[in-house]
C-alpha positions in Angstrom: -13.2 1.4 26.9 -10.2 3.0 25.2 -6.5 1.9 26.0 -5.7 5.5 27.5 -7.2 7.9 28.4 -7.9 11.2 26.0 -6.5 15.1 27.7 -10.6 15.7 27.7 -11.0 12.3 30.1 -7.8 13.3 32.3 -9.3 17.0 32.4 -12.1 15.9 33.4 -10.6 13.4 36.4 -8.3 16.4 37.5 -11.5 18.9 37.4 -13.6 16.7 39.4 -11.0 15.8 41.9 -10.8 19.9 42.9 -14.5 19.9 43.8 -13.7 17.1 45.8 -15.4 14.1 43.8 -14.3 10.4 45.5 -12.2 8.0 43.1 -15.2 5.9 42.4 -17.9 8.8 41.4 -15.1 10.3 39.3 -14.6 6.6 37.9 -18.2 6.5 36.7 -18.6 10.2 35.2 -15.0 9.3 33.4 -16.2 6.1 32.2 -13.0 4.5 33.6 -11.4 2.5 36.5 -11.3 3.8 39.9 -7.4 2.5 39.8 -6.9 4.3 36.6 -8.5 7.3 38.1 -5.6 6.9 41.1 -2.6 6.6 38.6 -3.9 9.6 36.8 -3.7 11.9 39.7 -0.4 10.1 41.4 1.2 10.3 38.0 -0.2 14.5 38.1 1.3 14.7 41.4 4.5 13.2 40.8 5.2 15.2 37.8 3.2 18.1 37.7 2.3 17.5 34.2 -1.1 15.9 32.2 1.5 15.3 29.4 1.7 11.1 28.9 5.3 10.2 29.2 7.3 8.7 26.2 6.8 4.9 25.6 10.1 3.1 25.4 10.8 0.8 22.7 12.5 0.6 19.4 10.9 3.1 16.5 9.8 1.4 13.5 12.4 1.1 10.9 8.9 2.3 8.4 7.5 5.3 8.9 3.5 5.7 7.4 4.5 6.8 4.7 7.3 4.6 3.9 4.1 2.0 5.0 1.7 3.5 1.8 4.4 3.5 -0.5 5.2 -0.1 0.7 1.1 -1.2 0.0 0.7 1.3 -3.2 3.5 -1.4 -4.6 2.0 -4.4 -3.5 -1.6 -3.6 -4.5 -0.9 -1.3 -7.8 1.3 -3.5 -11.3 -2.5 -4.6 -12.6 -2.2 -7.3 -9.2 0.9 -9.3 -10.2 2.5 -7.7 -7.5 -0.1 -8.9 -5.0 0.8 -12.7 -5.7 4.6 -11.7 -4.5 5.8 -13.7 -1.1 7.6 -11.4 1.4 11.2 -12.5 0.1 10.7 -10.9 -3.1 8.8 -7.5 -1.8 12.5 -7.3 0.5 14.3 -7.7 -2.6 12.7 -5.4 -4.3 12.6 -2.5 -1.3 16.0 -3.2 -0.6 17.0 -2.6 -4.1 14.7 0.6 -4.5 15.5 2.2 -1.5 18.5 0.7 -0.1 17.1 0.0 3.2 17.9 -3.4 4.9 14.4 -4.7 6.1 14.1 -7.8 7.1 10.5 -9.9 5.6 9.4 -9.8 9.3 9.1 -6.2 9.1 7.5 -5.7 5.8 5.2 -8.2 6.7 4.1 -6.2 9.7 4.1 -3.2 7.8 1.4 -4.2 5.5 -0.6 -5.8 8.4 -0.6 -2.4 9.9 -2.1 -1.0 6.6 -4.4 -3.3 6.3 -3.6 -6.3 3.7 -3.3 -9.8 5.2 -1.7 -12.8 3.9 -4.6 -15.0 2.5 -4.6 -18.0 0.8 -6.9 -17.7 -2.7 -9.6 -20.7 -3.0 -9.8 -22.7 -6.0 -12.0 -21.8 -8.8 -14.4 -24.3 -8.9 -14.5 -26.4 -12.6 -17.1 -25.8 -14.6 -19.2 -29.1 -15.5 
């Protein structure tokens, strides 16, 4: 089950609901939960609108693209760039682009495009 619900699901829930489906049957041709089915109509009623409503929160300081140039650094130098710790990726961003990011950030900016922090295992001696 997805996090929320696609327009074709909450179509779907609305269309059902004008032929006069119950929660539940709607809930099972959704492929959903009857109390999401609920919200989804109370939230329809309340605002007249299918539209999701704005999530709060503060906006990332990187954009996706800011994110690829950000992992095209990291990953591209013939990988002596890949060996960097976060400290020295900030230095470096902050000097190229003049943007204050903390290494907290970066380091959740290349986790959201998909390089991890792993520790490499020795190469085993040769006997």
């Amino acid at each position: 089950m997805s996090k929320e619900l696609t327009a074709e699901q909450r179509g779907a829930i609305f269309f059902c609901r004008q032929r006069g489906d119950s929660y539940r049957t709607i809930a099972t041709t959704v492929r959903c939960g009857v109390s999401t089915v609920f919200d989804t109509l109370k939230r329809m009623d309340d605002t007249e609108t299918t539209n999701l409503r704005s999530r709060s929160g503060r906006p990332s300081l990187l954009g996706p693209l800011q994110q690829n140039r950000l992992k095209k650094f990291v990953t591209n130098n013939n990988g002596k760039n890949r060996r960097l710790c976060t400290p020295e990726i900030q230095q470096f961003w902050n000097k190229k682009t003049g943007q204050v990011i903390s290494t907290r950030t970066i380091g959740r900016a290349l986790r959201a495009v998909g390089l991890n922090n792993r520790i490499t295992r020795r190469k085993p001696l040769i006997s």
